[in-house]
Structure formats: C-alpha cells, structure tokens
C-alpha positions in Angstrom: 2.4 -30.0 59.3 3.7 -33.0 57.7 7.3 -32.0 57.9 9.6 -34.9 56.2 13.1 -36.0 57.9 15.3 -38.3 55.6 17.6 -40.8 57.0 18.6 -44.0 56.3 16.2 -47.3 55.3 17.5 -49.9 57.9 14.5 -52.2 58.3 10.9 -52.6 56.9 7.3 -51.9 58.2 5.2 -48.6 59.1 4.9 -47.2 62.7 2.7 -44.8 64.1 2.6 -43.5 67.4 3.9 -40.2 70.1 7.6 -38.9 70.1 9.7 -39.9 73.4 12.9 -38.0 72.7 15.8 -39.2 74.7 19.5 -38.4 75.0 19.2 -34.6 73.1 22.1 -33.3 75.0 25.9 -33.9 74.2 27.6 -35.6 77.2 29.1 -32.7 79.4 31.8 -33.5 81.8 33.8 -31.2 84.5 37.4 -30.3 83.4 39.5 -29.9 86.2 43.2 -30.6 87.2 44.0 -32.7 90.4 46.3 -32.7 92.9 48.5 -35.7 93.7 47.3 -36.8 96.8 43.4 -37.0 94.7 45.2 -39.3 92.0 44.1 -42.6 93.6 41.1 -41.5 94.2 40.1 -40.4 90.6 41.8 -43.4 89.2 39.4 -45.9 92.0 36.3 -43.7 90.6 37.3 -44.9 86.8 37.6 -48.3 88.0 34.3 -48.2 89.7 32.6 -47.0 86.5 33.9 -49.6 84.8 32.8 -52.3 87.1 29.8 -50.9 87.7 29.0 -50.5 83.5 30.2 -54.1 82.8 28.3 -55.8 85.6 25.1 -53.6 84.3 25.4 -55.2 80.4 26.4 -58.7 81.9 23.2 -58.6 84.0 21.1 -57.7 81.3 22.6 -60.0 79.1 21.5 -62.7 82.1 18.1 -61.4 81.9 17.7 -62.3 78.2 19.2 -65.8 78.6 16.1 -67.4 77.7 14.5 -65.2 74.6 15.3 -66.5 71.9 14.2 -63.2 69.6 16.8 -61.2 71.9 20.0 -64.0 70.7 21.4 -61.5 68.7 21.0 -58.3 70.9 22.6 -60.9 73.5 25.4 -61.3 71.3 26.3 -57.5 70.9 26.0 -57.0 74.6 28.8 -59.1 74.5 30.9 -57.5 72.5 30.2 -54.3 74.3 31.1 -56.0 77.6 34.0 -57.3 76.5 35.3 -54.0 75.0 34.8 -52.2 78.2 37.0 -55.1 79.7 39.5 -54.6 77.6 42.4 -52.9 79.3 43.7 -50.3 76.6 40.4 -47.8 77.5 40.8 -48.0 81.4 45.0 -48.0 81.4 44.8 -44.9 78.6 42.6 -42.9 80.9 43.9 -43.8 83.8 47.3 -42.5 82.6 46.2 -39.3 81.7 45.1 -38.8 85.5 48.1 -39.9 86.9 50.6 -37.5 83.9 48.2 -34.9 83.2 46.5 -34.9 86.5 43.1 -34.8 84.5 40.0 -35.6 87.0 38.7 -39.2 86.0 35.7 -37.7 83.7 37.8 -35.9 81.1 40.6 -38.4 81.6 38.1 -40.5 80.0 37.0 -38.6 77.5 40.6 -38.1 76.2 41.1 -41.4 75.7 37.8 -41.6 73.9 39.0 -38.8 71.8 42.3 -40.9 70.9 40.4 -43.8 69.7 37.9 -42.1 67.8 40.4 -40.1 65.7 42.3 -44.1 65.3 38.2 -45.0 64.2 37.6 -42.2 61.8 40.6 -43.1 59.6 39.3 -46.1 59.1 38.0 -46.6 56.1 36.0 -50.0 56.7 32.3 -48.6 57.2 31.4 -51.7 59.6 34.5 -50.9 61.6 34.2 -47.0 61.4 30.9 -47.3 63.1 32.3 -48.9 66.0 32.6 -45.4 67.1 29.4 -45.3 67.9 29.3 -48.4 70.2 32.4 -47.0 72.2 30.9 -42.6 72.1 27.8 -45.2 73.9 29.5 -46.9 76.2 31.9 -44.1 77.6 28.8 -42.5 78.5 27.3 -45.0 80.1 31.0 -45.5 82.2 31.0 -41.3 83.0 27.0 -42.0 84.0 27.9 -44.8 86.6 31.4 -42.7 88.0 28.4 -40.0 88.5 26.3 -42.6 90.0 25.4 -40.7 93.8 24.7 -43.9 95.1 26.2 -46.7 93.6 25.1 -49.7 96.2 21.7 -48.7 94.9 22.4 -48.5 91.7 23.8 -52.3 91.6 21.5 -53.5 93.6 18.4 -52.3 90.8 16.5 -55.4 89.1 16.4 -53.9 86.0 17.9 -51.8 82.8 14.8 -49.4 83.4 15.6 -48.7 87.1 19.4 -48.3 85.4 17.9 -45.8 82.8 15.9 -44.3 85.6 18.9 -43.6 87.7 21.5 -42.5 84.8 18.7 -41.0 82.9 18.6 -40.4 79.5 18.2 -36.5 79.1 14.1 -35.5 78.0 11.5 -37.3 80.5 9.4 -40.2 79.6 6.1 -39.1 78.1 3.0 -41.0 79.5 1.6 -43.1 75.9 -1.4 -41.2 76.8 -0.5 -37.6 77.3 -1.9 -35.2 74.7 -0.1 -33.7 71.8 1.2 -30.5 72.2 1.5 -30.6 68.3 -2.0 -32.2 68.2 -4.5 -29.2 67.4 -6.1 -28.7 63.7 -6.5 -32.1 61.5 -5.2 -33.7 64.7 -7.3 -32.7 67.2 -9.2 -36.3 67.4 -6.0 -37.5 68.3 -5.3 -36.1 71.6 -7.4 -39.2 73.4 -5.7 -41.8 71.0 -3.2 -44.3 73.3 0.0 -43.9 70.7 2.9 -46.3 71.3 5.9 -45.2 72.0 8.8 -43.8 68.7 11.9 -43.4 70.6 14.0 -40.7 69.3 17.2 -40.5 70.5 20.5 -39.2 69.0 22.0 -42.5 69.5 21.3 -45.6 71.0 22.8 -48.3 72.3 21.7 -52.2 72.5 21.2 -52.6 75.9 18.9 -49.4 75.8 17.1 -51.0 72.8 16.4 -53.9 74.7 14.4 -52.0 77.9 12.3 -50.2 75.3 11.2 -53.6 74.0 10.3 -54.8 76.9 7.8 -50.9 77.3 6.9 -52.3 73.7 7.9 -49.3 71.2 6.5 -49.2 67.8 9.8 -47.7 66.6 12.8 -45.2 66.6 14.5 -42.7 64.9 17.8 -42.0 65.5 20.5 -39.0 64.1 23.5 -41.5 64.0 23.9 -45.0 62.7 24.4 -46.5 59.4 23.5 -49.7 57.9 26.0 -51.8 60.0 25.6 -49.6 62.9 24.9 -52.5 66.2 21.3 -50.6 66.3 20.6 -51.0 63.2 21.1 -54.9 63.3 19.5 -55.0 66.2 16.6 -53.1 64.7 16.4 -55.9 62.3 16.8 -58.7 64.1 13.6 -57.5 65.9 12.2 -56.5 62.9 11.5 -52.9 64.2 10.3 -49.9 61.6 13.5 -47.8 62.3 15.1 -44.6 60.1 18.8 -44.0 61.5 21.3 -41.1 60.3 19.1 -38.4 60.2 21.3 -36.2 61.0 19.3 -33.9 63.8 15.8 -35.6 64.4 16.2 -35.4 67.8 16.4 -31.4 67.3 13.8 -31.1 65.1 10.8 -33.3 67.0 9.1 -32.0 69.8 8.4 -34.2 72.6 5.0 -35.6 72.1 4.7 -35.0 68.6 3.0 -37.4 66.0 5.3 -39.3 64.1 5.0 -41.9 60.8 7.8 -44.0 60.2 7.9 -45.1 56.5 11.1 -47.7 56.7 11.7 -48.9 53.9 11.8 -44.8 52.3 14.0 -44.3 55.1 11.3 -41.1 56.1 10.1 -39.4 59.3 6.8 -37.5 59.0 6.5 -35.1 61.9 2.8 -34.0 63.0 1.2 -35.5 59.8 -2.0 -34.0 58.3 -5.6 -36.2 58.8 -5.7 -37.1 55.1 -1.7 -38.3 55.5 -2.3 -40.2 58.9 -5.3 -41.9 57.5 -3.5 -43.2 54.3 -0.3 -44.2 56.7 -2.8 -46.4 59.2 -3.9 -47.9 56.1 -0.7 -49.1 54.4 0.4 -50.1 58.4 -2.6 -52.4 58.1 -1.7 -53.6 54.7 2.0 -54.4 56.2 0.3 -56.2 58.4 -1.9 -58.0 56.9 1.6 -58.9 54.6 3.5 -59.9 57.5 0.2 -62.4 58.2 0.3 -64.0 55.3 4.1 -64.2 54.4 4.1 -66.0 58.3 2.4 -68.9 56.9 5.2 -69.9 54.6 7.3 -70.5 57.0 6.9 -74.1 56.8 6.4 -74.0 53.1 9.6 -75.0 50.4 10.9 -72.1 48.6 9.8 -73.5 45.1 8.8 -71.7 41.7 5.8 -72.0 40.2 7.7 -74.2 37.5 9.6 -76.5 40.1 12.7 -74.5 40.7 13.8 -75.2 44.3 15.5 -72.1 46.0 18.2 -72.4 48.7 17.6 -69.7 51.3 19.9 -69.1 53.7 21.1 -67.1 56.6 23.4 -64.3 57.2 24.3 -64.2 60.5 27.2 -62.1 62.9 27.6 -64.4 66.1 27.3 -68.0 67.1 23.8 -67.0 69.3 22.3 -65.8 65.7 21.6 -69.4 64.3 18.8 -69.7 66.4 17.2 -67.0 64.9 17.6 -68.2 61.5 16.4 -71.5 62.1 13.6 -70.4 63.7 13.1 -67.8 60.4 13.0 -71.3 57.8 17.2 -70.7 56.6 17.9 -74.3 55.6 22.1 -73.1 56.3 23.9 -70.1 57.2 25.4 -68.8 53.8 27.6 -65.8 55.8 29.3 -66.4 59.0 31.0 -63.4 60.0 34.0 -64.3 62.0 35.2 -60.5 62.5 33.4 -60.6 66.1 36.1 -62.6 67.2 39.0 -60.1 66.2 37.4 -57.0 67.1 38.7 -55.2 70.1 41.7 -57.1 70.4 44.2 -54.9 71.2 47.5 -56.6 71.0 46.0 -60.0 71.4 44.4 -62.3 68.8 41.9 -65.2 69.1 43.8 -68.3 69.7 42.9 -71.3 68.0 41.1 -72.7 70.9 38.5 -69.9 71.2 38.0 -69.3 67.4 37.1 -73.2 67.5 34.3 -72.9 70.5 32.6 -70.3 68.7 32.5 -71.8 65.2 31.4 -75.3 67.0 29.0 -73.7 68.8 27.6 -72.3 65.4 27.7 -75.9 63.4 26.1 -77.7 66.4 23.5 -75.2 67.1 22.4 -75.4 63.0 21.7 -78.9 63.5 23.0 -80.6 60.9 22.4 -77.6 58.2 25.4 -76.6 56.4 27.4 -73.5 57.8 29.6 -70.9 55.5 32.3 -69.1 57.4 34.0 -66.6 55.7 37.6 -65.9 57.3 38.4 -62.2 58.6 37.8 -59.6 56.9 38.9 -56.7 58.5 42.6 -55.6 58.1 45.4 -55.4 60.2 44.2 -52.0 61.6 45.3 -50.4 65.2 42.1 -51.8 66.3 43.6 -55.4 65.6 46.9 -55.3 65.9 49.7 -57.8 67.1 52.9 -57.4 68.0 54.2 -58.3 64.4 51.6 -55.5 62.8 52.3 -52.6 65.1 54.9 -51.1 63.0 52.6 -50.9 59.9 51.2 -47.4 58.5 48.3 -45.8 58.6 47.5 -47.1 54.7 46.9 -50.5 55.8 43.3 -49.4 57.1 42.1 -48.7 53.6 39.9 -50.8 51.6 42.2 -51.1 49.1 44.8 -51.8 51.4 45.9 -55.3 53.6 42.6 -56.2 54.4 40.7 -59.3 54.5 42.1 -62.3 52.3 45.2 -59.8 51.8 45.8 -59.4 55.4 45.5 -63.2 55.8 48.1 -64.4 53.5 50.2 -61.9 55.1 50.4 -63.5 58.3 50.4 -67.0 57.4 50.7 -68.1 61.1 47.0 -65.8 62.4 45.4 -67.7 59.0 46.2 -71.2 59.6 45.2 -70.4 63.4 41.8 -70.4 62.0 41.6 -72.7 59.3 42.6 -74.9 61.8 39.8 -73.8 64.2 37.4 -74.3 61.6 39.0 -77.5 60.3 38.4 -78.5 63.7 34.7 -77.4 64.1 34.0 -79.0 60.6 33.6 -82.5 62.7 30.8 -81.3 64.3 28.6 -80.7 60.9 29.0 -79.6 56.8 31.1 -76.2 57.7 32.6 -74.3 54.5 35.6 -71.4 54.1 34.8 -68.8 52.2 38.0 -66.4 51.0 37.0 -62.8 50.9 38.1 -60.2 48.7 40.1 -62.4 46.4 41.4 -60.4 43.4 44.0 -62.6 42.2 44.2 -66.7 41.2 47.6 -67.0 43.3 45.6 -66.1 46.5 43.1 -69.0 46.0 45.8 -71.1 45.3 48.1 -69.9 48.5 45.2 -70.2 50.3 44.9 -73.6 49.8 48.1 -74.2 50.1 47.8 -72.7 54.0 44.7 -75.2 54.3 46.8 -77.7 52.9 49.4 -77.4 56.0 46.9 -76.5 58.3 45.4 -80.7 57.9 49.2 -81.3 58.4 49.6 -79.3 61.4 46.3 -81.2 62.7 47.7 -84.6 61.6 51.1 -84.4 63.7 49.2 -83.3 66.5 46.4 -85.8 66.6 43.7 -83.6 66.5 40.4 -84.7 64.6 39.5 -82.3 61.7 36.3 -82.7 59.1 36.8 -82.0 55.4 35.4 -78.6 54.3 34.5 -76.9 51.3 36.3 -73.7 50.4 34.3 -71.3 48.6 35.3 -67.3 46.5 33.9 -64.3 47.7 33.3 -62.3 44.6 33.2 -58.3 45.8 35.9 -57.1 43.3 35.2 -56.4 39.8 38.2 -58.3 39.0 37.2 -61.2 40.6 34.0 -60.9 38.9 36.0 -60.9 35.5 38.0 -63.8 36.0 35.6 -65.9 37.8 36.4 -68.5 35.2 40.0 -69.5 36.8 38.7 -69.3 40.1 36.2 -72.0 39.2 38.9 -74.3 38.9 40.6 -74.1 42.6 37.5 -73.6 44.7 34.1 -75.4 45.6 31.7 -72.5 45.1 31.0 -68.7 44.8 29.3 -66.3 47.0 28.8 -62.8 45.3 29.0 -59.8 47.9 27.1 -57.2 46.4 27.4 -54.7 48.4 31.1 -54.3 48.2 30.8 -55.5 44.4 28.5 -52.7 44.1 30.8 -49.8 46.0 34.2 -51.0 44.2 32.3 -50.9 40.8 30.7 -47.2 41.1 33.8 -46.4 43.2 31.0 -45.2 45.8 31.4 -45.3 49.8 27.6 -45.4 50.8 28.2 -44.8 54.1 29.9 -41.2 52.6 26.7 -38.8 52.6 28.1 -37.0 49.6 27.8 -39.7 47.4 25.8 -42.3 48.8 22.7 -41.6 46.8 25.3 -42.9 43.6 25.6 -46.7 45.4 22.6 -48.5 43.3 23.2 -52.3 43.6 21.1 -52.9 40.5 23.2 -50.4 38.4 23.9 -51.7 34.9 27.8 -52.4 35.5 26.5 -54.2 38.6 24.0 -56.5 37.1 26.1 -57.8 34.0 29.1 -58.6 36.4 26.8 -60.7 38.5 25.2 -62.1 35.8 28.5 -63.1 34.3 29.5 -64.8 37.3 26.0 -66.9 37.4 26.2 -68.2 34.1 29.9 -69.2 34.6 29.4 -71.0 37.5 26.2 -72.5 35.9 28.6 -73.8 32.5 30.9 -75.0 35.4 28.3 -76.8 37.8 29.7 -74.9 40.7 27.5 -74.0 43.3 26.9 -69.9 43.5 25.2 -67.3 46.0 24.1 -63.8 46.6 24.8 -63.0 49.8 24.3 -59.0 49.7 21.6 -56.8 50.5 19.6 -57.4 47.2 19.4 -61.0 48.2 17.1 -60.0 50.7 15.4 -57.1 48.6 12.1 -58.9 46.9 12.1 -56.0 44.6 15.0 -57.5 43.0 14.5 -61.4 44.0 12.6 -62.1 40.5 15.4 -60.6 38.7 18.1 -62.7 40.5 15.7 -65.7 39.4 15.4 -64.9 36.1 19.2 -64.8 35.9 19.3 -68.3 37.0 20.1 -68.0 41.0 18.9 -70.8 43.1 20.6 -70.1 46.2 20.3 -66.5 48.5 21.7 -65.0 51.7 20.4 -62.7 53.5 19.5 -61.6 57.3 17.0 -63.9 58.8 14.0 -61.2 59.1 14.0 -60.9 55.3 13.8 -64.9 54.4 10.0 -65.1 54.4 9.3 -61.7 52.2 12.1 -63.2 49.8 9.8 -66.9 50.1 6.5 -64.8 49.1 8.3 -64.1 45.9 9.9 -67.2 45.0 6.9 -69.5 45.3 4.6 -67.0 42.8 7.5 -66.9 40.6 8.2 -69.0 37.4 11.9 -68.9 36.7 11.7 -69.8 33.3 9.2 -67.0 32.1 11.3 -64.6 34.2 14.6 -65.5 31.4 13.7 -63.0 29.0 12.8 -60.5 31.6 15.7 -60.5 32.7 17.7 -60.1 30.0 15.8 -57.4 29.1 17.0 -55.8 32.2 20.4 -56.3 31.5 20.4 -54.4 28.2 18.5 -51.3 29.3 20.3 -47.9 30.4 17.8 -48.2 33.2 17.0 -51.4 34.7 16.2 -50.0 38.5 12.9 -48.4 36.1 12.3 -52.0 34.5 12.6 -53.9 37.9 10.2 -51.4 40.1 7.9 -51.2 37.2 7.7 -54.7 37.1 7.4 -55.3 40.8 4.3 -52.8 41.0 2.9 -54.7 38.5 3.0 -58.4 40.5 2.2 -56.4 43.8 -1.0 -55.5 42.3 -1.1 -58.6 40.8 -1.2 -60.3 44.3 
C-alpha cells in the first residue's frame, strides 16, 4: 500500500482515478533475410506504412481544426507528419532491404537505430528528446505495414478506431471495473466510477489527443523529460502528468488506484483510506484554486502598490498564439523558431517559409508585440546543409557552434531569417532576440548582418518593419558583462534555465545530477539580480523568460528584485497573476535582498510562500 514512484514534475494539479496501462511491451519485429525477387515487395509495404501513418496524423490533425485548446497538439502533429515525410527515414530503410535484403520491418528499425545513436550524441536536451517522437512514430509506421486490412483501416473515422486496430499492448479497462488492488482501506472503492490515468511507457501526441476526447484525469509515463512533445502537450492542456519514471508501467497493475501529485513529480500506487482522503481534499483545494485564479483573467497584473506587470507568453509554433491570448499574455516574450529547422535533412527553411510562419504569428497576436528569438539549435546532422556536412561530431555540444555561434557562422542561413522576420515585422511590433551571446562582437556582428539584411530588402523592393533586437542572457558571461551589451541592443531576456545549467555546470535532463540544477541557487539569483538592476540604471527593458517565471513560488522574489515583465507558458499566466496582484513590490525589496545574502535562499523563499498561502 501506498507505494511512491518518482518521476519528473511536468505540469500542475492532483488526479485521482484507475490505472489503464498501455504500450508495456517493447516493439518486436521479425528478422528475416529476403530474396530478390521479394525486394519490391518489402520496399511497397514500407511505402504503404508510411502513407498509411502520415495520412492517419494529417486526419487527425483535420479533426482538431476547430479546438482551439488542441492549437498546440495541432502543431506537433505537424512536425511529426512532416518528419515521417521526410525522405532520409523511408530511402535509409529502404536501402537496407534492397543491400542487405533485410524484410521491410527490421529494415526500419535499422535505420531507426542509425538516427538514434546520431540523437543520443546530442547534447541539446530539447533535441535529444526528439528520440522519443521518432522511437513513436516508427512504431506507429511498423503498426500500419502490419495493418491486415489496410482499406479498413483508412477508411476508420477516428484515432480510437486507429488505436483499436493497431492496439496499444494491455486492454482498455472499463472506468467502472473493480480494483483488483482494491481490498482493505480500499474496499469502498470498488463501486466508485474512477477516470481514467493512462500509463504508458511512452506516448505520443496524437495518442494524447484520443484519450482527451475518453476524458482522462492524467498520465504517467516512464520516458519524457521536460521538453519531451508530451510533456508540452501535457501542459498546454493543463493535465496532472509525472513523466520519466523510469518503469511505472512495470510496476502498476492494471486497475490499480493511482494519485498523481504533479507538481512533486509522485505516483502513489494503491493509496491507503487516510492518504486517499487527504489527496481528494487537496484535488478539491486545486480546484477550488483554479476557480478563483479563472477570474483574473480579465483582471491587470498590478501590485498592491501600483506596479504594473507585463506577462507574457512562451510559445513553440505559430498555432500557439491563440492559446496565449486566450490565457490574458498581453505579447509573446519567446518565439521559438527551431520548429522550422528541425528535421531538415539537407534542406533549410528558405526565406519565404520562415516569413509565413512568423506572419502568421504577428497577425494572429493582434497587434500585441511578438519576440522571436533566432535558432538555436546547432549545426548538428539533424540540420545540416551542404556547407555543414563536413563538420565533426563536436559541433553538437552546448558549448560548441550552436545557436547565435552557429548563426554568425553562416552569414547567408542568418540573414535568410532576419530578412524573414524583417519582413513579417510589417504586419505588427515583432522583436529579434540573439541567443546565447557570450561575447560584445557577436551583438555587434549581429547587427551588422541586420544591417545588410535592410540592404538586401531595399535593392529588392521588398517592404520590411523596423524591429527591436533584444540579448538572451543564459551564459554566466553574459550575465557579467550585461553592462556593454546594454549599449548595442533594445532589451534583455534572461534564460534561466540554461543560465541555471551553465552556472552549476548541471545537465538536468542527466539523472545523475539533475537533483543539483536549482534555479534559485545563490550563484543563480545574484547573476540575475545583477542583470535587473543594470538594465534598470540603463532604462532597458528586461525579462525572465525561464521556468521560474512561471513558478509563483518564486514570482514574489523576481518582484522584489524589481522585474516588471515575465515569460512563461500560457497555462501558468493566471497562477503567476494570483501572485502579482496580492503582492506589494516595494515591501518585497528587503525580502529580497535578504534572499540574496543567505547560503540558503530556496529555505527563505518556500518559507515565505507557505506563509502567504496560508495567508490567502
């Protein structure tokens, strides 16, 4: 009884309700050799999976058109479309059956063994999860090659039929179904009607989106991280979900009673009376939370002592603004525009495409200011050109040619999307933000590549809109020397999470050492402080755009230090407003420096937040 499973805190809220375990089993295939006269055949079967996989996602994707909670799960079905249209999977298997003579299955699952050695040696935790998506989408191509009837299967009206035919390994429990786990404390529980805790060893968007529409309290899943596509997912519907636990799916019976505490990132399997009992009533509490933080929505984030508070979006694809205006963000503080590069084998965007998307972004904010920050991935095998395919294996290191690095590197891929967003700046207020800077010279090259991009545009005769150009501070250095940046650029946006994991020198998404990455670590807090008060004696705008902008533990802290302006996903805006509008900025001052001189300021800032929660 009450057995605890650890995993990873990827969203908020309680859930309560009966395991349905699904996808326990590693994918099996055949391994067999062919002869020649077969190769056609197996190499037509791949095809067929493919089709049949892509026109699956694009269909669902069509079902979803109109929901406007779904716009960012509609987004990553894109992306997962468009990788399974990209030619480099289907060619690479498709040449190992016709030189190996491999049957189309492990074919497959060769190549998917190729890229996933190319995705572990990455060392980008947002682009080392990618794995994930593509393990999930092989599957799901080997599942439709398996298909017996494949008419049938394309002519099903929806993902659950899909599901039902390709089945996820474990059957569906009935909500109602007793407990085989429920005897003892639990025995009034047999005739309770649980929703549905999916728990699954992975899962992949499209899935997510059929158990919505079955209406699940929550999931548990033994991969995933915190940029993992279910874990945004899981926030952008603002599910209680615990990912990376390792073996969950091993460890829970089918049927059994779960509690999912989010925010500790904890599973409790087949708890005790007394724990259920205290569980339904902090769920009711959340509740009751939720109720009331809903009512702000309309309300301006202002502190008790007239402070007003920018709050603004984070956001990974064009279909996401609608989300955040709908959440209260008056502007999108992080574009992410590494949706565009992703998957790109031997191709980049082209300036045309980079400039729908971003337009499509500023036009669907209405008017509300967008921050895009340019690429920051590096110039990785994922990405590649033809002028990067000679580069070693280094380059896919952090602290390799990555992100601003990467784009000063290959002046002609940078101004190919400075001019894009130059372009898409006529449509509304559009910023550049430059990640990863390190060094003055790159601020100044970089606005020397602006510079001849609104050249470039001239001579052509193509309109452009003037833009703001903005410093990503995420390297200590940066933070140090904030002061000569100040001079060269518009604003600052401090990234705490990579300020936080180049400062302790801690990967978070390495197990080993994760439980080290503490954004609110003394070493952290002075170097955002520092940059704060810099910007303040400059009057240059400045942002938090990392998770402890959208952590209201922390938010009276960041207020205290003089921040008027956060970031943070759209699902976390109106827990962040709750805070703001029973703060008084001016009181919090000495707090805060408080903070900053003690050995131990994560004590002083949960202490503190007890006290208001009780207070409240």
């Amino acid at each position: 009884m009450n057995e605890h499973i650890n995993g990873i805190a990827v969203s908020r809220g309680i859930a309560i309700g009966r395991a349905l375990l699904l996808g326990q089993e590693p994918l099996q295939v055949k391994h067999y050799l062919i002869s020649e006269k077969h190769v056609a055949r197996e190499v037509k079967r791949l095809q067929a999976g493919f089709e049949l996989a892509v026109q699956e996602l694009r269909r669902v994707q069509r079902s979803i058109m109109d929901d406007a909670s779904s716009a960012e799960l509609h987004a990553l079905l894109d992306v997962h479309a468009m990788l399974l249209e990209d030619p480099e999977l289907q060619m690479g298997a498709a040449a190992f059956i016709e030189k190996r003579r491999y049957n189309a299955e492990w074919a497959l699952m060769q190549q998917l063994a190729h890229f996933s050695r190319e995705f572990d040696a990455m060392e980008d935790s947002y682009l080392r999860e990618r794995k994930v998506d593509l393990e999930q989408l092989v599957k799901r191509v080997v599942h439709c090659m398996r298909a017996p009837d494949i008419a049938a299967v394309q002519s099903s009206s929806s993902l659950a039929e899909f599901v039902a035919v390709f089945g996820a390994h474990g059957q569906a429990a009935h909500a109602g179904a007793a407990s085989e786990a429920a005897d003892g404390p639990l025995a009034d529980c047999k005739s309770q009607d649980w929703p549905f805790i999916i728990v699954a060893h992975d899962l992949a968007p499209a899935d997510m989106l059929h158990f919505k529409s079955v209406a699940f309290a929550g999931f548990v899943a033994d991969t995933g991280g915190v940029t993992s596509h279910t874990t945004i997912v899981a926030r952008s519907l603002d599910i209680p979900a615990v990912v990376g636990t390792k073996n969950a799916s091993q460890r829970i019976a089918q049927d059994a009673i779960l509690i999912i505490h989010a925010e500790a990132g904890v599973v409790i399997v087949n708890p005790d009376a007394q724990t259920l009992a205290h569980y339904f009533e902090l769920q009711k509490n959340d509740l009751q939370v939720r109720e009331r933080q809903q009512q702000l929505l309309h309300t301006p984030a202002v502190t008790q002592d007239g402070q007003a508070v920018e709050l603004l979006a984070n956001i990974e694809f064009p279909a996401d603004c609608e989300v955040a205006i709908a959440a209260g963000a008056v502007g999108v503080g992080l574009f992410r525009s590494e949706f565009l590069f992703m998957g790109r084998e031997g191709v980049l965007p082209d300036e045309h495409e980079q400039y729908l998307a971003y337009k499509e972004a500023v036009l669907a904010m209405k008017g509300l200011p967008v921050t895009i920050r340019t690429v920051d991935i590096g110039a990785d095998k994922l990405l590649h050109s033809a002028s990067h395919q000679g580069r070693s294996e280094w380059d896919q290191s952090p602290l390799g040619l990555r992100a601003i690095r990467w784009s000063l590197s290959s002046p002609e891929m940078f101004r190919t999307q400075l001019r894009a967003l130059l372009r898409a700046a006529v449509h509304g207020p559009l910023n550049i933000l430059l990640p990863m800077l390190s060094h003055f010279s790159q601020v100044q090259e970089a606005r020397a590549q602006l510079e001849l991009s609104r050249q470039e545009l001239r001579a052509a005769q193509v309109p452009f809109g003037e833009v703001r150009l903005g410093a990503m501070v995420e390297v200590p250095a940066a933070a140090l020397m904030v002061e000569q940046f100040l001079d060269d650029v518009d604003f600052v946006s401090i990234g705490s999470n990579d300020l936080t994991q180049y400062t302790l020198a801690v990967d978070r998404t390495n197990e080993a050492v994760a439980h080290l990455f503490d954004a609110t670590h003394p070493a952290v807090l002075q170097l955002i402080a520092h940059v704060i008060a810099q910007c303040h004696k400059r009057g240059k705008h400045v942002s938090v755009c990392g998770e402890i902008a959208g952590d209201p533990m922390v938010t009276d802290l960041l207020l205290g230090l003089g921040l008027t302006s956060f970031s943070m996903h759209p699902v976390q805006l109106l827990q962040v407003k709750e805070r703001i509008v029973h703060a008084n900025a001016s009181q919090l001052a000495d707090w805060a420096r408080q903070v900053l001189a003690s050995n131990t300021p994560h004590t002083l800032i949960a202490q503190h937040a007890h006290v208001e929660q009780v207070a409240a």
